[in-house]
MITI-176277 format. One line per field, with one value per atom (N, C-alpha, C, O, CB): atom name; x, y, z; chain. Coordinates in steps of 0.05 Angstrom, whole numbers, plus 32768, in hexadecimal, padded with zeros to 4 digits. Glycine has a CB too. Example, Ala and Ser with C-alpha at 12.3 -4.5 7.8 and 13.67 -1.06 7.14 Angstrom:
// residues 2
atom: c(N, CA, C, O, CB, N, CA, C, O, CB)
east: c(8108, 80F6, 8108, 811D, 80E2, 8101, 8111, 8102, 810C, 811A)
north: c(7F8E, 7FA6, 7FBE, 7FBE, 7FA7, 7FD3, 7FEB, 8001, 8017, 7FF4)
up: c(809C, 809C, 809C, 80A9, 80B5, 808E, 808F, 809D, 80A1, 8072)
mol: c(A, A, A, A, A, A, A, A, A, A)
END
This chain:
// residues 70
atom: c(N, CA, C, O, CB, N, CA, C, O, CB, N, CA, C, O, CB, N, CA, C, O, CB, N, CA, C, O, CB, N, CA, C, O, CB, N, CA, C, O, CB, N, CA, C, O, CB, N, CA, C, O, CB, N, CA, C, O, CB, N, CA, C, O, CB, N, CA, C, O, CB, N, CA, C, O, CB, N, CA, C, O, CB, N, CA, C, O, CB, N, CA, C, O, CB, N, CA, C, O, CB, N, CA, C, O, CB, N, CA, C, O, CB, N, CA, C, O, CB, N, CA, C, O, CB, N, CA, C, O, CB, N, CA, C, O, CB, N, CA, C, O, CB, N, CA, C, O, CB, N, CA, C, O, CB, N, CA, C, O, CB, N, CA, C, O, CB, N, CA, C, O, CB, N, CA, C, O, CB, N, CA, C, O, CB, N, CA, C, O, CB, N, CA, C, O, CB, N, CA, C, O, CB, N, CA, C, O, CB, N, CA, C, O, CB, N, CA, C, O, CB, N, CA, C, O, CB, N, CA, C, O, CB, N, CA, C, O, CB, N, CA, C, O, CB, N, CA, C, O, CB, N, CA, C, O, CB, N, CA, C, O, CB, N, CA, C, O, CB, N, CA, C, O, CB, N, CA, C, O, CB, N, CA, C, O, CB, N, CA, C, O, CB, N, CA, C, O, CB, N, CA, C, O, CB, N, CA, C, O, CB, N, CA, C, O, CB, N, CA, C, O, CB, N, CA, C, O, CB, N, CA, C, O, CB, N, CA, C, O, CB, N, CA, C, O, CB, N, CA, C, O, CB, N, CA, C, O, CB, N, CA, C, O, CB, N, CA, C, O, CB, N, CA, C, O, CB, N, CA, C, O, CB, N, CA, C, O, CB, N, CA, C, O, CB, N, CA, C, O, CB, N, CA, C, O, CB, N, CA, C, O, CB, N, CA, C, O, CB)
east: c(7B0B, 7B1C, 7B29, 7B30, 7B31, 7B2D, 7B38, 7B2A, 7B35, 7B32, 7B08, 7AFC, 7AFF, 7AFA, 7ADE, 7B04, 7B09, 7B2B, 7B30, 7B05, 7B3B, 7B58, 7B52, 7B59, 7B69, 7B42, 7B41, 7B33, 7B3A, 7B31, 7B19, 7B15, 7B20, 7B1B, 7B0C, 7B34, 7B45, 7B62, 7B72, 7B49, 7B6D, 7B7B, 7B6F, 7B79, 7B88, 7B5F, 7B50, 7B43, 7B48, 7B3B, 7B36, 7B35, 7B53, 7B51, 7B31, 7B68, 7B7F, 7B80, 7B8A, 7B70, 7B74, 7B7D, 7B9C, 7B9F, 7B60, 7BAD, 7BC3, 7BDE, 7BF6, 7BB8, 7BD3, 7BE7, 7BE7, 7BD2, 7BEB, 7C08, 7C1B, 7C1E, 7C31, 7C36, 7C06, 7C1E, 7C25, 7C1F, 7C14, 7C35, 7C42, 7C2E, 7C18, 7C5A, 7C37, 7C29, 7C1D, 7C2A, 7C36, 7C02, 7BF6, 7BF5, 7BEF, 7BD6, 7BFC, 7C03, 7BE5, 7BD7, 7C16, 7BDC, 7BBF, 7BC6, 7BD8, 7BAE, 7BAD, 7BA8, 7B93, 7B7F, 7B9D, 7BA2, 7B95, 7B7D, 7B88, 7BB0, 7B6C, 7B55, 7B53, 7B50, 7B31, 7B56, 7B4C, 7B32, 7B2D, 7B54, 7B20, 7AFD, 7AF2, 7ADC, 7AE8, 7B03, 7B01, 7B03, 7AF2, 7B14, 7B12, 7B22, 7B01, 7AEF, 7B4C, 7B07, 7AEB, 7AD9, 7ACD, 7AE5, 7AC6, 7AAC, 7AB1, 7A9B, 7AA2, 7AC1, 7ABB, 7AC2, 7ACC, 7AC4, 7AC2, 7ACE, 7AAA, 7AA0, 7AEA, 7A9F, 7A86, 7A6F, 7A60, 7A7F, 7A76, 7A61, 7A5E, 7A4A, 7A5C, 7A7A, 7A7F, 7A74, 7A75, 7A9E, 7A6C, 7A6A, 7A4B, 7A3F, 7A7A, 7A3C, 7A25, 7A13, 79FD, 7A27, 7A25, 7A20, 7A1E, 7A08, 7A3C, 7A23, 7A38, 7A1F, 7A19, 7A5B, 7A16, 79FF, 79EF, 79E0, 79FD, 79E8, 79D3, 79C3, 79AD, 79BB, 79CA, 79C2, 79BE, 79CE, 79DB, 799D, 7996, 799E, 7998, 7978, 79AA, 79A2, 7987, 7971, 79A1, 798C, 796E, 796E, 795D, 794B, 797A, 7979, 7989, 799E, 7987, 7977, 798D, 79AF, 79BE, 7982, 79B2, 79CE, 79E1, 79F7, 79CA, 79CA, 79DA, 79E6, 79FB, 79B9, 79D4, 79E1, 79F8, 7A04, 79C6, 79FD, 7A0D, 7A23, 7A37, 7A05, 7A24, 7A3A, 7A40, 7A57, 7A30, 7A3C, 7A46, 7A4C, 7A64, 7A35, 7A3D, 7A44, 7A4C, 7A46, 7A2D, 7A58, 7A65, 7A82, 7A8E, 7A5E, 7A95, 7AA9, 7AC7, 7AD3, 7AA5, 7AC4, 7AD9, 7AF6, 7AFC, 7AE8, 7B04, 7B18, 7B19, 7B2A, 7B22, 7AF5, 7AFA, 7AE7, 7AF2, 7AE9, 7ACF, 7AC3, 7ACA, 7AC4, 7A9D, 7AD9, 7ADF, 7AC8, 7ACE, 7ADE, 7AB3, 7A9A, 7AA1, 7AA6, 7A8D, 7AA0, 7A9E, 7A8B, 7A79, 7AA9, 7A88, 7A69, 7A6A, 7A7F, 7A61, 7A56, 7A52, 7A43, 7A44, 7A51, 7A31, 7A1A, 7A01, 79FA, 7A20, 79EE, 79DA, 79D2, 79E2, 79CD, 79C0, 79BF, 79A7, 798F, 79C6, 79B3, 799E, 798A, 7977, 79B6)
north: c(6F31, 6F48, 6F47, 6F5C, 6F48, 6F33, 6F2B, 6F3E, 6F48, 6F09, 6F3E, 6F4B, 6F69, 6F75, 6F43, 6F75, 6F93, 6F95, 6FAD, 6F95, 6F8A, 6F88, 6F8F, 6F9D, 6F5A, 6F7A, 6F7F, 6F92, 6F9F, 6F65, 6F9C, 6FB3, 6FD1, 6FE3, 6FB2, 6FCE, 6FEA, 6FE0, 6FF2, 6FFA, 6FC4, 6FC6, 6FD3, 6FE5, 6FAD, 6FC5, 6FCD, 6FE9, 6FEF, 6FB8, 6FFE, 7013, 7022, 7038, 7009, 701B, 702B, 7041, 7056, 7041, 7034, 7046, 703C, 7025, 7049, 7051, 7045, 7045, 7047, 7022, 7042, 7045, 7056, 7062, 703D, 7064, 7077, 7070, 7063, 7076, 707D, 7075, 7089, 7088, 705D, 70A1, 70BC, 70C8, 70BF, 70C0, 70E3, 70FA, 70F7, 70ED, 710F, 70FF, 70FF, 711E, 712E, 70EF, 7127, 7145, 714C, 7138, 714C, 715C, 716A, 7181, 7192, 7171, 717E, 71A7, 71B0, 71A7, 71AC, 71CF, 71E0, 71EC, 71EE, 71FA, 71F0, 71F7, 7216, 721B, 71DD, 7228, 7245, 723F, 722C, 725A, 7246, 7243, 725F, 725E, 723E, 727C, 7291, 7287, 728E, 72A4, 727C, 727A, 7267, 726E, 7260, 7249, 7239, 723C, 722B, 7228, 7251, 725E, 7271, 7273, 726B, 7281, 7291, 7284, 7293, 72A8, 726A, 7264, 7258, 725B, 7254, 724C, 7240, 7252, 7250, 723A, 726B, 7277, 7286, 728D, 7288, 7286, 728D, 7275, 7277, 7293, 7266, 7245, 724B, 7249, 721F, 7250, 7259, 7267, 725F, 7264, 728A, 72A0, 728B, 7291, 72BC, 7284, 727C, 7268, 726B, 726E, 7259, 7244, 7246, 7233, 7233, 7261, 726C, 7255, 724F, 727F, 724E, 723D, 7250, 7260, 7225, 7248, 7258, 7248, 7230, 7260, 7258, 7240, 7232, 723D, 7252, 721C, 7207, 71FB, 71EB, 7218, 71FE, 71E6, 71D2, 71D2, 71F3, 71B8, 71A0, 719C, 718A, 718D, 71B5, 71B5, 71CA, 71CA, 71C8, 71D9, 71F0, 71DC, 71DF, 7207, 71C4, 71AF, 719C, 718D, 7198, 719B, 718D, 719F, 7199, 7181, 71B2, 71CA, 71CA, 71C3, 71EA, 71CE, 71D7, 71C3, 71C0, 71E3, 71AD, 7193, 717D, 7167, 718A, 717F, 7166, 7165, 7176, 7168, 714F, 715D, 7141, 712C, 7163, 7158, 714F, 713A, 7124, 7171, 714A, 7140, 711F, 710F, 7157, 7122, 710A, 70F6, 70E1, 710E, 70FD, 70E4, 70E7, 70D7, 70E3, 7102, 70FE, 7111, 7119, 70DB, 7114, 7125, 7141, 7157, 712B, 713D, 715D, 7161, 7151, 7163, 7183, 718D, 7194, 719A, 71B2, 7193, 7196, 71A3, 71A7, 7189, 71A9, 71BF, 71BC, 71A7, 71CC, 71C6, 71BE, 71B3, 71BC, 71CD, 71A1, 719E, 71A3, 71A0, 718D, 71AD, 71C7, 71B1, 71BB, 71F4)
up: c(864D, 8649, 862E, 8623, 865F, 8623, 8607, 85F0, 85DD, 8601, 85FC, 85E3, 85E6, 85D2, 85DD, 85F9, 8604, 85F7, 85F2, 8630, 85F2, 85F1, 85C2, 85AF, 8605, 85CA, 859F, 8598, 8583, 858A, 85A7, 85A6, 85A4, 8594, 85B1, 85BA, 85B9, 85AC, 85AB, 85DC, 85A1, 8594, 856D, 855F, 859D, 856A, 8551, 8554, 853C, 854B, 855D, 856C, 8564, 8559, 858C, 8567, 8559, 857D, 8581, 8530, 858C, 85A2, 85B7, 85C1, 85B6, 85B9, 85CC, 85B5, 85BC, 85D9, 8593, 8583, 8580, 857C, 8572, 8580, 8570, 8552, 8549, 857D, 8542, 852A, 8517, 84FF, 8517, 8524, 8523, 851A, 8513, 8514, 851A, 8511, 84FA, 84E8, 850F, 84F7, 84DB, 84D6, 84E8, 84D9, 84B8, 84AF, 84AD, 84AA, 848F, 84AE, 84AA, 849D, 849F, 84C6, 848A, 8479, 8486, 8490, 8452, 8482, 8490, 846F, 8459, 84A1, 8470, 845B, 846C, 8484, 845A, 8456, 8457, 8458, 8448, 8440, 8461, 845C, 844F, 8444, 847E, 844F, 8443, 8425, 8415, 844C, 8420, 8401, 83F8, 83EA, 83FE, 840C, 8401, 8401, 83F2, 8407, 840E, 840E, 83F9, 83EF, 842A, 83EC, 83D9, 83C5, 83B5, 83DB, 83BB, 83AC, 83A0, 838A, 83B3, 83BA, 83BA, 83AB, 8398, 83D8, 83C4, 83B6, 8397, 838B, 83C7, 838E, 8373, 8367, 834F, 836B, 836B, 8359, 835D, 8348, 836A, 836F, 8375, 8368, 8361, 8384, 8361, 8353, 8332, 8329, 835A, 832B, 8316, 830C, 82F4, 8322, 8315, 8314, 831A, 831A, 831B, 8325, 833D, 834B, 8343, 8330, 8358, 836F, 838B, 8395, 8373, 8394, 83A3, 83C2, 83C5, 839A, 83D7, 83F8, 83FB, 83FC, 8418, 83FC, 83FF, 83E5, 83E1, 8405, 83D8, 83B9, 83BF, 83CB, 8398, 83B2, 83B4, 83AD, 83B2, 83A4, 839E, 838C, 83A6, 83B2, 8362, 83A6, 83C7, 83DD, 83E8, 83DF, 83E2, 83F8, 83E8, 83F7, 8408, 83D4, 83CB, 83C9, 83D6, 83B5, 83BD, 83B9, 83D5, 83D3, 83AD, 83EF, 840F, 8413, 8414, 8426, 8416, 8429, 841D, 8426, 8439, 8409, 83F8, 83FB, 83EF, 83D8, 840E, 8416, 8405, 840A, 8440, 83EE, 83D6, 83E4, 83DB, 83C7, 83FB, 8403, 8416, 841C, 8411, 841B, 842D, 8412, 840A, 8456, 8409, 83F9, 83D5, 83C3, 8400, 83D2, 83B7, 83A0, 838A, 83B4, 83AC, 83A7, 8397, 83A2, 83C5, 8381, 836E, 836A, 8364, 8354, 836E, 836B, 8346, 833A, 8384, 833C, 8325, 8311, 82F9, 8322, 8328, 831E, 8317, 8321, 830A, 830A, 8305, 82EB, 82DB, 830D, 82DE, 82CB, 82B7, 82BB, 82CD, 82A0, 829D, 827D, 8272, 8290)
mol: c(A, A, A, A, A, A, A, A, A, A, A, A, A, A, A, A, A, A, A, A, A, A, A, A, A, A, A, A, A, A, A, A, A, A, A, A, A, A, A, A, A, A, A, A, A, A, A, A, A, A, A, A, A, A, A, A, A, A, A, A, A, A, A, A, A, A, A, A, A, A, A, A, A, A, A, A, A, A, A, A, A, A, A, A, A, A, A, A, A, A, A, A, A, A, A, A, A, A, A, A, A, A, A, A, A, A, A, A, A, A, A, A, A, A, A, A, A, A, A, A, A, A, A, A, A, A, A, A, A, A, A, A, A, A, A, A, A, A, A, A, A, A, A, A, A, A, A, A, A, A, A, A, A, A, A, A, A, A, A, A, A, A, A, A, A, A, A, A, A, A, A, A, A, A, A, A, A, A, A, A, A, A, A, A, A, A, A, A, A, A, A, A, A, A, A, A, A, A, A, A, A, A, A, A, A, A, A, A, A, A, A, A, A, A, A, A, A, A, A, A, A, A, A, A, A, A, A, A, A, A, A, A, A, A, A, A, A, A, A, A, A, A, A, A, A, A, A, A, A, A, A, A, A, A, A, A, A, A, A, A, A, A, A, A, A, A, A, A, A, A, A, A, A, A, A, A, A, A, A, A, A, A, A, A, A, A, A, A, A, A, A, A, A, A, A, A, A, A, A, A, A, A, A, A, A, A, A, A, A, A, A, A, A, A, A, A, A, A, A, A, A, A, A, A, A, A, A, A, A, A, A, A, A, A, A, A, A, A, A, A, A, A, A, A, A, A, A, A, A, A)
END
């Protein structure tokens, strides 16, 4: 039972450790912001730079899109 006990102590389950603040992201604002960066570089859906521009997610790994290189 010891190894079930370090599990859900390490697990972070059962701790309170207060409220964490969260942002709310407009996705109107961030999709037109995208697709202006899109227009702009013309990057077509299905290009390798199209999956980097959508799914590269700045706030959690730090990831700036940058465009293509010409």
């Amino acid at each position: 039972m010891a190894d079930l006990d370090d599990i859900i102590r390490l697990a972070g389950i059962n701790e309170f450790k207060g409220f964490q603040p969260y942002n709310i992201e407009n996705i109107s604002i961030t999709g037109t912001e995208k697709r202006k960066i899109e227009k702009e570089k013309n990057i077509k859906p299905g290009d390798k730079e199209w999956f980097k521009l959508w799914f590269s997610l700045p706030g959690m790994t730090g990831a700036n899109f940058r465009g293509r290189k010409k």
